[in-house]
C-alpha positions as CSV (number, residue, x, y, z in Angstrom):
1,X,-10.1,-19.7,-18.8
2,X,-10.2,-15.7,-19.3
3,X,-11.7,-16.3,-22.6
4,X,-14.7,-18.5,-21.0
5,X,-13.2,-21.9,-22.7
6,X,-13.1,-25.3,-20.9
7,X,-10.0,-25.9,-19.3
8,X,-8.7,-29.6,-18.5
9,X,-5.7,-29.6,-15.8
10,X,-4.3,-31.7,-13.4
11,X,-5.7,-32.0,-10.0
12,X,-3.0,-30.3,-8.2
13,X,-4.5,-29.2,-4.8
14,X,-3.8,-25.5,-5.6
15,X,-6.5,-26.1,-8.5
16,X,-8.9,-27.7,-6.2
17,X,-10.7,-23.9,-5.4
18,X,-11.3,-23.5,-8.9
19,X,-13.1,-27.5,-9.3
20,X,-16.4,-25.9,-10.2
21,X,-14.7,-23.6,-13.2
22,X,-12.4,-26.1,-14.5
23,X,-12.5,-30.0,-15.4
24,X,-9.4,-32.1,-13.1
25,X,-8.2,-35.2,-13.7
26,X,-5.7,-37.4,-11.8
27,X,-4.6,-40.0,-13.8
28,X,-4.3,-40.6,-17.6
29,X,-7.7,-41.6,-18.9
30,X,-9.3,-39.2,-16.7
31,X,-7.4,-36.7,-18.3
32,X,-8.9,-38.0,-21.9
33,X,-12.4,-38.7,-20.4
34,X,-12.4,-34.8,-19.0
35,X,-11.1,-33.6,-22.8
36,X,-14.1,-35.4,-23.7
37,X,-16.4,-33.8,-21.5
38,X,-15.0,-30.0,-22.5
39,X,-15.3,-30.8,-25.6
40,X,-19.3,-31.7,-25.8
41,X,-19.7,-28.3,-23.3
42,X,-22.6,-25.7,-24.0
43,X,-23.1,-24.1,-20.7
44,X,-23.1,-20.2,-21.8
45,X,-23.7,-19.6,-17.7
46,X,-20.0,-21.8,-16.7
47,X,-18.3,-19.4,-20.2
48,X,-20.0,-16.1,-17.4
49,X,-18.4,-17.6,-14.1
50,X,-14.6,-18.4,-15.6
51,X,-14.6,-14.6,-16.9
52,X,-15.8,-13.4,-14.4
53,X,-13.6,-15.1,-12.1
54,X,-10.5,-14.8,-13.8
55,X,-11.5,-10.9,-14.0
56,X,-11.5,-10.7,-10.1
57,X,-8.0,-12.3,-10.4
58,X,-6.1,-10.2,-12.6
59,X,-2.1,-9.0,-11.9
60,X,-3.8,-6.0,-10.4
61,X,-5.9,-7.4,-8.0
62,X,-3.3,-9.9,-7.4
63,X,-0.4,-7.4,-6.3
64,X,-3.4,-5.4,-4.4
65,X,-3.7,-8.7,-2.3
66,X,-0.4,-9.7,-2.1
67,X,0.4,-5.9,-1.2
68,X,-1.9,-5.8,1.6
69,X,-0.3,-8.8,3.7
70,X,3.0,-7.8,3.4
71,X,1.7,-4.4,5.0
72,X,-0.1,-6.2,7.9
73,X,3.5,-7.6,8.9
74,X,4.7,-4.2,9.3
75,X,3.7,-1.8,11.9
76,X,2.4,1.3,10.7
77,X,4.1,4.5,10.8
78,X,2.6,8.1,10.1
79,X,5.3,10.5,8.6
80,X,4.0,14.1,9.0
81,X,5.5,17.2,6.9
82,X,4.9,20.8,7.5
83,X,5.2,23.4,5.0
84,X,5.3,27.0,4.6
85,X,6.7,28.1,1.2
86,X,9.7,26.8,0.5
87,X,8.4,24.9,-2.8
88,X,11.2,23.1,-4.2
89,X,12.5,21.9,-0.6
90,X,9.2,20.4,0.0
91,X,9.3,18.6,-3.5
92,X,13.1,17.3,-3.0
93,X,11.8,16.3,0.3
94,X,8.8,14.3,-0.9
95,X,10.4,12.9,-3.9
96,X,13.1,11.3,-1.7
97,X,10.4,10.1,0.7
98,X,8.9,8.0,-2.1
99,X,11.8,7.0,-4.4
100,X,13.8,6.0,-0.9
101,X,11.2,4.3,1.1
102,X,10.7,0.7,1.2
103,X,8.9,0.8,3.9
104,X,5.5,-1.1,3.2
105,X,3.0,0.3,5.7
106,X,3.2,3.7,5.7
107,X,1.1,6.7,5.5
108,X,2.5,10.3,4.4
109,X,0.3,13.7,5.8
110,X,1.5,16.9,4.8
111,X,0.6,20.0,6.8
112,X,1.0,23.2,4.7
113,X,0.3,26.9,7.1
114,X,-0.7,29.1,4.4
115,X,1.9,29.2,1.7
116,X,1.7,31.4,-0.9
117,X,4.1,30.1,-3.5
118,X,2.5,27.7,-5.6
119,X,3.2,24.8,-2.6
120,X,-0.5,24.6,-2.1
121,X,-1.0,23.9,-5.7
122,X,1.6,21.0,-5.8
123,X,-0.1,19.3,-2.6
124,X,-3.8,19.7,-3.7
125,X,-2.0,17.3,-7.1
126,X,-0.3,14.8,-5.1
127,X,-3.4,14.3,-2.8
128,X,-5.6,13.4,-6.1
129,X,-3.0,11.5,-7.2
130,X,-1.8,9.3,-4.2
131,X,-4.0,7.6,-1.9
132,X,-1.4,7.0,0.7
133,X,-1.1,10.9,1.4
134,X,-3.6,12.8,3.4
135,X,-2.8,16.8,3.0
136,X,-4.1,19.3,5.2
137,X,-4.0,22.9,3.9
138,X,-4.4,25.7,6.7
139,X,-5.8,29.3,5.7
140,X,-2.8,31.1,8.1
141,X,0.5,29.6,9.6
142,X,-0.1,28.0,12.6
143,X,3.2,27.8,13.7
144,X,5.3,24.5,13.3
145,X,3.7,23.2,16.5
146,X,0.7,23.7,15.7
147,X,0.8,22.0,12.4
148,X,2.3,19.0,13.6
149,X,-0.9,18.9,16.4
150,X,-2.9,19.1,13.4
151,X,-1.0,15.9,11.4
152,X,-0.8,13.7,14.9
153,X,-4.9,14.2,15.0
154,X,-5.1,12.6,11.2
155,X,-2.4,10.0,11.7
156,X,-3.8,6.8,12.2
157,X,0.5,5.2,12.5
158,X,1.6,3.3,15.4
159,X,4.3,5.0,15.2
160,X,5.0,9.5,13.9
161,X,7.7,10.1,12.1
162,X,8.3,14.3,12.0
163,X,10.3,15.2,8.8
164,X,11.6,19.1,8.2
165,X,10.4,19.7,4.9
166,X,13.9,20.3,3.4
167,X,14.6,16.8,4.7
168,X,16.2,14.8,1.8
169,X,15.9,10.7,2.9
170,X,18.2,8.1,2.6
171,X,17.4,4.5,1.9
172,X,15.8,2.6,4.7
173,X,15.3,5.8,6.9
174,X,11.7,4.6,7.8
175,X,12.1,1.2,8.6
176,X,15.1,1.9,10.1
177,X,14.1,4.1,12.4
178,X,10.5,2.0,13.3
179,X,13.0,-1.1,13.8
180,X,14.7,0.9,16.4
181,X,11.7,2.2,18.3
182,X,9.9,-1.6,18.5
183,X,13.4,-2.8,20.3
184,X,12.7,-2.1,24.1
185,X,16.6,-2.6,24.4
186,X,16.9,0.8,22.9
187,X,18.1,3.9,23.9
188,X,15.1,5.7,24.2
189,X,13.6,2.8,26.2
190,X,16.0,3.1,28.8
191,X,15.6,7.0,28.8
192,X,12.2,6.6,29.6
193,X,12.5,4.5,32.2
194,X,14.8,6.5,34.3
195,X,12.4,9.5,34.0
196,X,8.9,8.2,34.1
């Protein structure tokens, strides 16, 4: 069907979006009568449709939708990394983050207060190169609290996750960590409770 040819299939009700594109048969001679029907076909405008059609379902845009419902089950989280200097940390850091995350629905924003050691230069790449991280590059050091102000404003996560940028993750740190938060059972649930 990529190619524009007629297609003859069996009318299984997963097929039945595609009727218009394809020719369906239930039984036997349907199945010959619809060969017959491909066969004698000249419609240059039907050829258009199944391209285009089967080019709006490729394995990209597939995994792209796929992708985004197994995202909506999962709460998101904002992780938020501030820098200054310390080059190779931040990469070990940020390199575990990805390589160690499962964690479908998340969003990674890196706060960097004015470094002067080529870390600038290694964010500015990953921000063209990844659209899941949003980096924010200050002109002086803001101080640690200050750049974590700054990466709560841009974080659009239900829930902030605050990670030292010589942090080096384990597996399942995220989701871990988001599990435990969700449970009102918790610890910190309790805690909060008592105080407020």
């Amino acid at each position: 069907m990529s190619s524009g040819k007629p297609v003859v299939a069996t009318k299984l009700p997963e097929l039945l979006p595609y009727a218009d594109y394809l020719y369906l048969a239930g039984t036997k001679e349907e199945f010959l009568e619809e060969i017959e029907t491909a066969l004698q076909e000249k419609d240059e405008s039907l050829t258009r449709k199944r391209i285009e059609l089967a080019g709006k379902n490729d394995w990209e845009a597939r995994f792209t939708q796929i992708s985004g419902y197994v995202r909506s089950l999962y709460p998101p989280a904002s992780v938020i990394v501030v820098t200054y200097n310390n080059l190779e940390y931040t990469r070990l850091c940020l390199e575990s983050l990805f390589a160690k995350t499962a964690y479908p629905n998340y969003e990674l924003i890196v706060v960097d207060n004015g470094s002067t050691d080529g870390t600038k230069e290694y964010l500015s790449e990953l921000g063209r190169s990844r659209l899941d991280v949003k980096i924010i590059l200050n002109d002086r050091n803001l101080g640690f609290s200050g750049a974590n102000n700054l990466g709560i404003r841009a974080a659009k996560g239900d829930f902030l996750v605050f990670l030292n940028n010589d942090t080096v993750l384990t597996r399942g740190l995220i989701g871990g960590l988001v599990r435990y938060l969700k449970n009102p059972k918790s610890g910190w649930w309790d805690l909060l409770q008592q105080h407020f």
